[in-house]
N, CA, C and O atoms as a DFTB+ gen file, in Angstrom:
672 C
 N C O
     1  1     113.689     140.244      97.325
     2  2     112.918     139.017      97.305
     3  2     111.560     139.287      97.964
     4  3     111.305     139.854      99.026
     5  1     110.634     138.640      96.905
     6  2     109.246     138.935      97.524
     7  2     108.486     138.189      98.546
     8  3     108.885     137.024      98.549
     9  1     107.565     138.385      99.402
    10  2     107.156     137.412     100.040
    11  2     106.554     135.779      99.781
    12  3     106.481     134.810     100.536
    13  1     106.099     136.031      98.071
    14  2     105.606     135.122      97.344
    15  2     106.826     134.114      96.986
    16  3     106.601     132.908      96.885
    17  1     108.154     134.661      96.793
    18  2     109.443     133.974      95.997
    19  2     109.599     133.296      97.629
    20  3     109.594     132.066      97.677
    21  1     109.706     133.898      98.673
    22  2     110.242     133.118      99.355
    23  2     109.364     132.023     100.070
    24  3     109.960     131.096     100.617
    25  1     108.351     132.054     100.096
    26  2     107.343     131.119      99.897
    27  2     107.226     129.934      99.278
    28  3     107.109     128.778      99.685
    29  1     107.285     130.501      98.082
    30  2     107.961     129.388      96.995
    31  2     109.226     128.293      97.400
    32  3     109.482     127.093      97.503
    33  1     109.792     129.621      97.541
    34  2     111.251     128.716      98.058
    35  2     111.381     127.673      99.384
    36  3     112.183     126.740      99.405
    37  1     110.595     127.946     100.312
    38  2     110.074     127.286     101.492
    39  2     109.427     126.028     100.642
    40  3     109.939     124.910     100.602
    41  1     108.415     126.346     100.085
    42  2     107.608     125.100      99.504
    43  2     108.689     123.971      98.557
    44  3     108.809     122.754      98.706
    45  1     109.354     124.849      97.608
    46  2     110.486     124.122      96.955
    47  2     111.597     122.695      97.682
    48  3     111.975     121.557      97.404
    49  1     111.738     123.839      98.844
    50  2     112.435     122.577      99.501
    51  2     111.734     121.982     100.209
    52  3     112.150     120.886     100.587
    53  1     110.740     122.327     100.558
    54  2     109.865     121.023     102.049
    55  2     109.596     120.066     100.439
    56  3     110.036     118.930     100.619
    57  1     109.128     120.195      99.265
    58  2     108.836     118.974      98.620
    59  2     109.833     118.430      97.805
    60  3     109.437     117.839      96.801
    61  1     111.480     118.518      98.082
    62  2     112.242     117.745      97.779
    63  2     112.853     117.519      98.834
    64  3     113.990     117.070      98.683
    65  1     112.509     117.666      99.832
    66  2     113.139     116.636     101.376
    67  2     112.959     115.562     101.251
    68  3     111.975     115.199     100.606
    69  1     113.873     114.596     101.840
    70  2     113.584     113.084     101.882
    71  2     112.396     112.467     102.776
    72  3     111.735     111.447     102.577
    73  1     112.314     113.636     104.082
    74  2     110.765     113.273     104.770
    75  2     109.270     113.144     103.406
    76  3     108.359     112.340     103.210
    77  1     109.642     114.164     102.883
    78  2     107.969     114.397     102.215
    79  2     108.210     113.752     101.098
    80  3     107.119     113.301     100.750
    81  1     109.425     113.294      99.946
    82  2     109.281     111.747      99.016
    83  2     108.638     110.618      99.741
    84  3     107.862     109.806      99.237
    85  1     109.050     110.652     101.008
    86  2     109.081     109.142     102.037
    87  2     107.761     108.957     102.273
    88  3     107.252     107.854     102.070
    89  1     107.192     109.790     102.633
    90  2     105.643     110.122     103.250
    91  2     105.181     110.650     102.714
    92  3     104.126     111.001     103.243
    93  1     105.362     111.113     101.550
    94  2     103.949     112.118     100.623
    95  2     103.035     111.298     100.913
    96  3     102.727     111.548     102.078
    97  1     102.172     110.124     100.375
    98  2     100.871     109.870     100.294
    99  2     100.396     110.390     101.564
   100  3      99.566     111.291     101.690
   101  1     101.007     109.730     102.536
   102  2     100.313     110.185     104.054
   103  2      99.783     111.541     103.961
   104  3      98.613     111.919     104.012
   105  1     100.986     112.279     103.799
   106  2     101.034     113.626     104.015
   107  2      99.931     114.263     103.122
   108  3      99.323     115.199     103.642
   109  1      99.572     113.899     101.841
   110  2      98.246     114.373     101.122
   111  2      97.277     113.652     101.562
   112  3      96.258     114.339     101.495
   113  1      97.046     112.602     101.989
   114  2      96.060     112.105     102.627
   115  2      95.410     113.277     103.464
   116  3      94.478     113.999     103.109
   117  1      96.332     113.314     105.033
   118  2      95.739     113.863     106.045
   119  2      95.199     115.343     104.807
   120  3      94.017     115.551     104.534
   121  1      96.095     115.983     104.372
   122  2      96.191     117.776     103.978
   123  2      94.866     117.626     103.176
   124  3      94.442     118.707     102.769
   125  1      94.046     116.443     102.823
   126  2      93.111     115.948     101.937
   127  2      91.722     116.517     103.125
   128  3      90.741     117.254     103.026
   129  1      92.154     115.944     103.869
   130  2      90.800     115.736     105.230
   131  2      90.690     117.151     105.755
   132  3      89.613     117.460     106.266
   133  1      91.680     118.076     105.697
   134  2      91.247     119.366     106.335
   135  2      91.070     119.981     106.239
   136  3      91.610     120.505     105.265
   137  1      90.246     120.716     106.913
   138  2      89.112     122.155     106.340
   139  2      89.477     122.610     104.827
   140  3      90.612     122.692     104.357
   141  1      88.384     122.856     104.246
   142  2      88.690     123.924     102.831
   143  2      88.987     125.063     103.008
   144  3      89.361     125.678     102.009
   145  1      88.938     125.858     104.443
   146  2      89.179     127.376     104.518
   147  2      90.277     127.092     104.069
   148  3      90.413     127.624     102.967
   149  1      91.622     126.192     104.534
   150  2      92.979     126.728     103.828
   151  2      93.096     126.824     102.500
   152  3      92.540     126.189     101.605
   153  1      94.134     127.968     102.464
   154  2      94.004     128.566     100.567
   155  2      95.020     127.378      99.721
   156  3      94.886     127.502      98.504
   157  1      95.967     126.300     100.108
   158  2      96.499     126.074      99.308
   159  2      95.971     124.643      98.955
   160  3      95.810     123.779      99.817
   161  1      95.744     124.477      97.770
   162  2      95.227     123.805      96.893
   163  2      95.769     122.453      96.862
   164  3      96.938     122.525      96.485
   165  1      95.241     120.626      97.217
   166  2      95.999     119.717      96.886
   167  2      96.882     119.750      95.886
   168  3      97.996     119.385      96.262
   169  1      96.813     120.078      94.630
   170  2      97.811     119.900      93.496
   171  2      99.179     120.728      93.935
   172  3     100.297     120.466      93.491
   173  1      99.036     121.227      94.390
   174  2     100.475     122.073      95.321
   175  2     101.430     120.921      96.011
   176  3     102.652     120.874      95.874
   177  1     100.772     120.165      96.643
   178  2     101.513     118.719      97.490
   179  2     101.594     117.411      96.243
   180  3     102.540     116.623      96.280
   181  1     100.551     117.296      95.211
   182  2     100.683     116.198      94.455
   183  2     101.522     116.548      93.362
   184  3     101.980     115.493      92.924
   185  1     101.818     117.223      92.907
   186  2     102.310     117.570      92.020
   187  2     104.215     117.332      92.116
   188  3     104.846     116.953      91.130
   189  1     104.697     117.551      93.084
   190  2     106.395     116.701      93.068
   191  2     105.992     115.840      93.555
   192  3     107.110     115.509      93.948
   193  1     105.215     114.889      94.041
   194  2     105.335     113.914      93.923
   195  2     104.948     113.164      92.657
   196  3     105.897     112.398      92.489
   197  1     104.103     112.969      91.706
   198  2     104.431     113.179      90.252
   199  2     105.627     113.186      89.297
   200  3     105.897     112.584      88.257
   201  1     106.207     114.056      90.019
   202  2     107.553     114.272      89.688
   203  2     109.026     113.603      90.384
   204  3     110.187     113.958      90.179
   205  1     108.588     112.697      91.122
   206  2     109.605     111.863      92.017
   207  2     108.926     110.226      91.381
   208  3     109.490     109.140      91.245
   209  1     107.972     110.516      91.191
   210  2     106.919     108.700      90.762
   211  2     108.062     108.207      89.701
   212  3     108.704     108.970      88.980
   213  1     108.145     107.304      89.729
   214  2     108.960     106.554      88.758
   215  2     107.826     105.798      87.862
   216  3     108.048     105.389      86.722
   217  1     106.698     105.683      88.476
   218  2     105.300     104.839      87.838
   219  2     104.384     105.489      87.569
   220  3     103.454     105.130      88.291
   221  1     104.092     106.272      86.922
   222  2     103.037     107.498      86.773
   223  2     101.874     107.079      86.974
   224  3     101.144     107.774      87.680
   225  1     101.117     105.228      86.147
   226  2      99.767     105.100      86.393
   227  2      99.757     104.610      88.051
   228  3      98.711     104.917      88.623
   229  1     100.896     103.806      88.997
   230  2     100.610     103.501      89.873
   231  2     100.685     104.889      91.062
   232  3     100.234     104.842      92.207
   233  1     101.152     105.691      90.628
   234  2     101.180     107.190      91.404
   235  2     100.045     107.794      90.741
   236  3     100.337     108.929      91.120
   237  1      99.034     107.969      90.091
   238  2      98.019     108.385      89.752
   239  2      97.128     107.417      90.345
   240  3      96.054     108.008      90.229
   241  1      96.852     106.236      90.945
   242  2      95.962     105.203      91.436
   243  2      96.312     105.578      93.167
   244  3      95.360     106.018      93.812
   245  1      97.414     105.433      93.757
   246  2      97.823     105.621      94.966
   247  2      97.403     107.036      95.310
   248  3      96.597     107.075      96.238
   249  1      97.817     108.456      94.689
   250  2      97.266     109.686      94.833
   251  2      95.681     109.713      94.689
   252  3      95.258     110.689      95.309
   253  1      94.630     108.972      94.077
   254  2      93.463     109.055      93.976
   255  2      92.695     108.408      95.217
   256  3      91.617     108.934      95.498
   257  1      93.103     107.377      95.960
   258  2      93.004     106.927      96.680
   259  2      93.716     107.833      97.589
   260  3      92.833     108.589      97.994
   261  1      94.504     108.074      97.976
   262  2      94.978     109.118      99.008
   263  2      94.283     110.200      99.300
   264  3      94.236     110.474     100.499
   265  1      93.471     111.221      98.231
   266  2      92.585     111.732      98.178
   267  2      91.288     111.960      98.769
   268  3      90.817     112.881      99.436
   269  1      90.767     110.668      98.259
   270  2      89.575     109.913      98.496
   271  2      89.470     109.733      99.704
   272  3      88.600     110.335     100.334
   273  1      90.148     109.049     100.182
   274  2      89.988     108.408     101.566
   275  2      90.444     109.678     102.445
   276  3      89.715     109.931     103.404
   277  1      91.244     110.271     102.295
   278  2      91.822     110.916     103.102
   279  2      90.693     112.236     103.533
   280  3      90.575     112.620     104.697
   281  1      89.894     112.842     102.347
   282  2      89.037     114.230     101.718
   283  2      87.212     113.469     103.058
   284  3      86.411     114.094     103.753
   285  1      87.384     111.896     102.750
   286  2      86.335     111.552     103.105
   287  2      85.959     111.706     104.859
   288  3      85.107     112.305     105.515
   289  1      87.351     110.621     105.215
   290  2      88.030     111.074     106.997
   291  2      87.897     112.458     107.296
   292  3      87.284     112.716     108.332
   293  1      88.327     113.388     106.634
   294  2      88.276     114.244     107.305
   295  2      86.666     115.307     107.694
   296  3      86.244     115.900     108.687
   297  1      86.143     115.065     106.149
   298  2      84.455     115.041     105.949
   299  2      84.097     114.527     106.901
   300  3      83.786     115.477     107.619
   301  1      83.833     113.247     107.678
   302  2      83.571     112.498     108.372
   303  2      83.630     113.022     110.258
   304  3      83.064     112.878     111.342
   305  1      84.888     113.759     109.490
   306  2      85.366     113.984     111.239
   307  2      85.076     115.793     111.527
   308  3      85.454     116.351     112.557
   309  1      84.344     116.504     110.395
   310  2      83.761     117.653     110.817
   311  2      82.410     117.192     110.866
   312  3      81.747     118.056     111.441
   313  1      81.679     116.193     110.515
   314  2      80.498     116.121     111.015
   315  2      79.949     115.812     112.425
   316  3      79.164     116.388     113.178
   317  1      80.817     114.449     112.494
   318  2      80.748     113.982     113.838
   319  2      80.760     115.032     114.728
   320  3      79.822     115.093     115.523
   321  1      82.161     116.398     114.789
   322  2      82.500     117.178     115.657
   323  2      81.162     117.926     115.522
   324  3      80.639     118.212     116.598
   325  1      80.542     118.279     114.465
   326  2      79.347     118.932     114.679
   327  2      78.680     118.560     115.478
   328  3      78.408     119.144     116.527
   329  1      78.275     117.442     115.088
   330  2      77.036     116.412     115.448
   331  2      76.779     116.855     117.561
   332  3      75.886     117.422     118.191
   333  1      78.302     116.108     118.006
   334  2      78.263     116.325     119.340
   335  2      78.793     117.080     119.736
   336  3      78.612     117.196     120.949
   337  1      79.794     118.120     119.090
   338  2      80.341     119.075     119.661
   339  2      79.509     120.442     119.688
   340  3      79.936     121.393     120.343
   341  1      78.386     120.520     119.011
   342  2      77.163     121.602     119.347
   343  2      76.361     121.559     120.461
   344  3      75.897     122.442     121.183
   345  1      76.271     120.101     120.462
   346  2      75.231     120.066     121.933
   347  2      76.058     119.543     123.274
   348  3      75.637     118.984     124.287
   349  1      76.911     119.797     123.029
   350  2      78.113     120.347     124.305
   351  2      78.484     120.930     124.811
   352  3      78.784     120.840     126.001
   353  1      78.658     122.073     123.837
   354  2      78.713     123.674     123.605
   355  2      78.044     124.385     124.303
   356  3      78.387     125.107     125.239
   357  1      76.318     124.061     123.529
   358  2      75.716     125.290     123.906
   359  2      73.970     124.337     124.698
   360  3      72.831     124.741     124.466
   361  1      74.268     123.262     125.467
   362  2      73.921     122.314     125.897
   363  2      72.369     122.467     125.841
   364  3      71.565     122.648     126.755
   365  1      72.111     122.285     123.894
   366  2      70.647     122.664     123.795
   367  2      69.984     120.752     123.744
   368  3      70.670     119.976     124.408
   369  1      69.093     120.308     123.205
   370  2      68.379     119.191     123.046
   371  2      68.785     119.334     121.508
   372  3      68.882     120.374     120.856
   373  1      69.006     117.966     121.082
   374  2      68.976     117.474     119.937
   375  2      68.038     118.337     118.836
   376  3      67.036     118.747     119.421
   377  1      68.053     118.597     117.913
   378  2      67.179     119.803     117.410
   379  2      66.999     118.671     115.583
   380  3      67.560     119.052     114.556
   381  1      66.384     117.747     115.625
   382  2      66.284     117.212     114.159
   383  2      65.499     117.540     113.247
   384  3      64.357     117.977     113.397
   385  1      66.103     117.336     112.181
   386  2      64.884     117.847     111.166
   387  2      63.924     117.674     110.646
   388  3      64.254     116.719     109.943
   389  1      62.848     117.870     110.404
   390  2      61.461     117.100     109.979
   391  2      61.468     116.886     108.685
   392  3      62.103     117.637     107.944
   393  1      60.689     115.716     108.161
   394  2      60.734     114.937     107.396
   395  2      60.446     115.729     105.910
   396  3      60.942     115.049     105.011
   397  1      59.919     116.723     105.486
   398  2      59.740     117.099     104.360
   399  2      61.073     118.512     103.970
   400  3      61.054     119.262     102.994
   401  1      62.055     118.483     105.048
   402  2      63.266     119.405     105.155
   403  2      64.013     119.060     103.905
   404  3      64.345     117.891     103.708
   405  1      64.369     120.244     102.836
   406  2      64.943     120.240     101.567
   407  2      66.044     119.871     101.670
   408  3      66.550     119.388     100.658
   409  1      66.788     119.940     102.811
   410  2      68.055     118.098     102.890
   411  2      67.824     117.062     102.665
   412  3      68.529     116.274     102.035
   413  1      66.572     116.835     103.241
   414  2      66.296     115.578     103.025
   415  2      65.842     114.696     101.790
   416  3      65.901     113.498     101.512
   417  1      65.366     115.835     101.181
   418  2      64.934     115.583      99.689
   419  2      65.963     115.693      98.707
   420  3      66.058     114.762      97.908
   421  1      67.120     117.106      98.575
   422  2      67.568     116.971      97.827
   423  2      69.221     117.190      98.469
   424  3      70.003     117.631      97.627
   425  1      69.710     116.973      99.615
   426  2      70.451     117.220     100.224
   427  2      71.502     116.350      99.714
   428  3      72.668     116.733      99.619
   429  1      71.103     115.170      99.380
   430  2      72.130     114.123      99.326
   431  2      73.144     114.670      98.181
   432  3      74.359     114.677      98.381
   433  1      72.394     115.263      96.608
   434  2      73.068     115.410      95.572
   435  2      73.667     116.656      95.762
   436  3      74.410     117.092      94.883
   437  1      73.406     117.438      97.013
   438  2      74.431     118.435      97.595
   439  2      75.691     118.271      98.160
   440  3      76.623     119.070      98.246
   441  1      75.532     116.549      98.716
   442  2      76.979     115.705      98.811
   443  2      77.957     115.545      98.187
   444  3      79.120     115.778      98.513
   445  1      77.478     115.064      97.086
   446  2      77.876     114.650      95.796
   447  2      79.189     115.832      95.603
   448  3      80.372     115.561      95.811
   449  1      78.727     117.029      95.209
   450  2      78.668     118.128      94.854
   451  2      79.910     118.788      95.814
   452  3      81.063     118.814      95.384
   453  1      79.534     119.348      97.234
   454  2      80.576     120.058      97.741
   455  2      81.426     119.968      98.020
   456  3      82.089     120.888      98.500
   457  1      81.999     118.272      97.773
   458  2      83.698     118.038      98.544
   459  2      84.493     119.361      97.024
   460  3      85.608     119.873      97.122
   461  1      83.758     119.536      96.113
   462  2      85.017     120.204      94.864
   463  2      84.237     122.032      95.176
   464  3      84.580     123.092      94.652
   465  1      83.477     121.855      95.887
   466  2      83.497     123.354      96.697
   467  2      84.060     123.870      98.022
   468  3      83.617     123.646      99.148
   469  1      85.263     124.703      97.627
   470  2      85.801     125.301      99.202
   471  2      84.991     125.815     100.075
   472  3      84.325     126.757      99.645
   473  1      84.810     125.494     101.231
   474  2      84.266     126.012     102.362
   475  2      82.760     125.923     102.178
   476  3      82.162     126.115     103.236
   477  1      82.095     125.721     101.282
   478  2      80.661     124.866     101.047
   479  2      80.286     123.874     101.908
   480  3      79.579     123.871     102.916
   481  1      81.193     122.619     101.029
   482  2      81.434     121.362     101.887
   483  2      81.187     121.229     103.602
   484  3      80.278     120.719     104.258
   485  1      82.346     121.884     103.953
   486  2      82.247     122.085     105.529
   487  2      81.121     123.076     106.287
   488  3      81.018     122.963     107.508
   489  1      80.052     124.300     105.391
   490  2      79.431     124.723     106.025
   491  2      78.249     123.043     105.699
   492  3      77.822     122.410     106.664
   493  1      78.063     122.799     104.849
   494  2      77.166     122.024     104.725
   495  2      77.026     120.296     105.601
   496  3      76.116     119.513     105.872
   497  1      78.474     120.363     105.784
   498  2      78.543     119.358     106.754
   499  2      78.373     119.348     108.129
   500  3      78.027     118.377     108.802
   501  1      78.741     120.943     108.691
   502  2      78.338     121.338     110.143
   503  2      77.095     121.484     110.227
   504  3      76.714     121.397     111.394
   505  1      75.920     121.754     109.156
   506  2      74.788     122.217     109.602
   507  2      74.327     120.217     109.573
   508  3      73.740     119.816     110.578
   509  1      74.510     119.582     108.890
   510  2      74.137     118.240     108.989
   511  2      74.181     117.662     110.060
   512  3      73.215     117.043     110.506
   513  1      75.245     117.758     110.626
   514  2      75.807     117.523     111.622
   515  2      75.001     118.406     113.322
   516  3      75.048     117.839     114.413
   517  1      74.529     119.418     113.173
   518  2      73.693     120.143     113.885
   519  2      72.426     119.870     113.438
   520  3      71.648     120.563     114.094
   521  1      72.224     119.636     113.161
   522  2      70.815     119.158     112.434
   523  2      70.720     117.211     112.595
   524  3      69.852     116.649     111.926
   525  1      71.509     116.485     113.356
   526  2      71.365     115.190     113.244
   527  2      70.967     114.436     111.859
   528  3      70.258     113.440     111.715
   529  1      71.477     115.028     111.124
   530  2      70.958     114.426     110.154
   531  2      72.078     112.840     110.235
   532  3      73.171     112.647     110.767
   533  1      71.095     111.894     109.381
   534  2      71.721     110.174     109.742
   535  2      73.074     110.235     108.375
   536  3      73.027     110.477     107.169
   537  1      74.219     109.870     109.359
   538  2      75.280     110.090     108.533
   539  2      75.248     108.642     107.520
   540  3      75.701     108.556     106.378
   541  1      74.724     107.810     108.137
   542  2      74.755     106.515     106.960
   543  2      73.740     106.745     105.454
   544  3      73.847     106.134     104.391
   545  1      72.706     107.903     105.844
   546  2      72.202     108.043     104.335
   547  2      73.325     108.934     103.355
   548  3      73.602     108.789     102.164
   549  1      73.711     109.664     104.116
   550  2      74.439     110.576     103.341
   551  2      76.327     110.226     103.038
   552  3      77.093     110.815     102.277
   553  1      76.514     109.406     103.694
   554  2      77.874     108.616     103.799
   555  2      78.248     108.454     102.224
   556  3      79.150     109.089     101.677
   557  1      77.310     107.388     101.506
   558  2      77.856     107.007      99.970
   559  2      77.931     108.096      99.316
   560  3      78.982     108.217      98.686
   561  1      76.987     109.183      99.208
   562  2      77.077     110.430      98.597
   563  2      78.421     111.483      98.661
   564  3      78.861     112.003      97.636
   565  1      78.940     111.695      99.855
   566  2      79.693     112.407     100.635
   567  2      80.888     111.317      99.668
   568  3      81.398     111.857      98.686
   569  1      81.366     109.553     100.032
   570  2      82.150     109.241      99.151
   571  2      82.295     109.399      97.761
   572  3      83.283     109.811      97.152
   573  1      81.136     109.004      97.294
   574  2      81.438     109.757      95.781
   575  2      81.829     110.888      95.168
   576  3      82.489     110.981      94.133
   577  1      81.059     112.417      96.381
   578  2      81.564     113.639      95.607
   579  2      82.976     113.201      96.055
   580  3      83.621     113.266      95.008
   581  1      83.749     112.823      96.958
   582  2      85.208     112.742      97.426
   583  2      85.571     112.572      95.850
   584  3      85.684     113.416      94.961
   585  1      85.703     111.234      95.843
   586  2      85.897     110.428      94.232
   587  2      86.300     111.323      93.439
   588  3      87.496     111.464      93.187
   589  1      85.270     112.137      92.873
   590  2      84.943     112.735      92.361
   591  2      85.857     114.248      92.264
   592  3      86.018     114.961      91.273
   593  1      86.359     114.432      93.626
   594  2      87.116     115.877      93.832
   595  2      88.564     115.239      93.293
   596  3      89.159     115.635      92.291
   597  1      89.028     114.093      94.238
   598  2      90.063     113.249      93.434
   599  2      90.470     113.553      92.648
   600  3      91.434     114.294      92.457
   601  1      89.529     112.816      91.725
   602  2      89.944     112.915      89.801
   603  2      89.935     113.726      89.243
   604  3      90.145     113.786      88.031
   605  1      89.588     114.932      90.272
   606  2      89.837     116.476      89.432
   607  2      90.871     116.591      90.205
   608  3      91.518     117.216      89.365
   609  1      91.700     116.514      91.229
   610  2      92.633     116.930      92.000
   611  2      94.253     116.552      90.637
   612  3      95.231     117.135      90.170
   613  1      93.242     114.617      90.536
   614  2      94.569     114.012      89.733
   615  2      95.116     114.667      88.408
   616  3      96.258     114.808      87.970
   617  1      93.613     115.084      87.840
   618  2      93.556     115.432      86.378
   619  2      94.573     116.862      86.436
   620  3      95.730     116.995      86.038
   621  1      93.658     117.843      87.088
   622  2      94.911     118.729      86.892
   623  2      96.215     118.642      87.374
   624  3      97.075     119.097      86.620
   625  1      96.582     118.175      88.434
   626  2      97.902     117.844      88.437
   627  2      98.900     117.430      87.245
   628  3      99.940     117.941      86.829
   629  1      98.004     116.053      86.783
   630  2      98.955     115.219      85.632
   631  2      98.976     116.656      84.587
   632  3      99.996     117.103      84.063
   633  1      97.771     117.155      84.463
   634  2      97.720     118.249      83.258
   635  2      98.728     119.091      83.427
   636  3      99.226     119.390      82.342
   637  1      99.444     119.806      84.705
   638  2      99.946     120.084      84.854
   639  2     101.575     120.041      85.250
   640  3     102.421     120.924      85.388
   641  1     101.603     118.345      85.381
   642  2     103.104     118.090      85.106
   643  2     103.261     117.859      83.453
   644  3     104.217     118.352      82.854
   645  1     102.584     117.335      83.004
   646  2     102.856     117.218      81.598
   647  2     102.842     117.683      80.632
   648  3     103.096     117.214      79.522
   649  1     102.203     119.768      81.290
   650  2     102.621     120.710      80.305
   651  2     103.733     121.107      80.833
   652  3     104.331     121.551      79.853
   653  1     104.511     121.265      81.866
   654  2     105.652     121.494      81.904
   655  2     106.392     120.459      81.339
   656  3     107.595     120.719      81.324
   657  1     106.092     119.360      80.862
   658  2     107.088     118.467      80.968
   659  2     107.280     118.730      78.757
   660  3     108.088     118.141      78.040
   661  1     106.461     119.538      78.416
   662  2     106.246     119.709      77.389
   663  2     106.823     120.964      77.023
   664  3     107.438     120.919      75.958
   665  1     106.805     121.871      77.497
   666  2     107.131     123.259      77.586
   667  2     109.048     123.137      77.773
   668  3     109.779     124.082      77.477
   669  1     109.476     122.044      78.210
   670  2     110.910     121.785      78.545
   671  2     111.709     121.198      77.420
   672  3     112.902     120.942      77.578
């Protein structure tokens, strides 16, 4: 047995336990909010649950929202940590950016954009965040790319229960 099979097999049963039917949304929520360095992919956690939904469009609405909100919180909560946890650190003066700075101009549609890029997202949110940049301009942007990562999170999932469910 390979390290990958038993892996599998670990994963197999943590997502037919009665804890993670009971609490999946939660549980993709938070796994939504944290760092992109980790390698395993939301559709890994949404995907038996999919397969436990008895309501597919109301488990495709609840998972998108779980997503969303969850991808956004956690966005939210590496900036902030930037924001004050740099000048805590390394106890310099506020260091902001001046007004013609290519964040500022085109930074926002870089929002949009990196929640569906791994480890992008979060470099781009720490430097914002070190950089004071005002989280209320960039807030709606940052929600939408969320949105946006979502409905690709949902899409392949469903795509992917419903070619197995085809293939059977």
């Amino acid at each position: 047995m390979t390290a990958i099979d038993t892996i599998m097999q670990l994963f197999t049963e943590f997502s037919t336990s009665p804890l993670f039917q009971k609490y999946a949304v939660i549980f993709i929520a938070i796994y939504a909010g944290t760092p992109t360095f980790i390698a395993i992919p939301n559709e890994a956690f949404i995907i038996p649950f999919f397969e436990g939904a008895i309501d597919k469009t109301q488990a495709i609405m609840t998972i998108w929202v779980a997503v969303t909100v969850g991808g956004f919180a956690g966005d939210s909560l590496i900036y902030f940590l930037a924001k004050h946890g740099y000048r805590f650190v390394t106890k310099q003066k506020k260091e902001a950016l001046h007004r013609g700075h290519w964040l500022h101009k085109f930074g926002f549609y870089v929002f949009v954009i990196s929640p569906s890029i791994a480890i992008f997202a979060d470099v781009m949110l720490i430097y914002a965040g070190i950089k004071h940049l005002r989280y209320s301009r960039f807030a709606p942007y940052l929600a939408i790319g969320n949105g946006i990562k979502a409905t690709l999170n949902v899409a392949i999932s469903l795509g992917i229960v419903e070619g197995i469910a085809l293939l059977n």
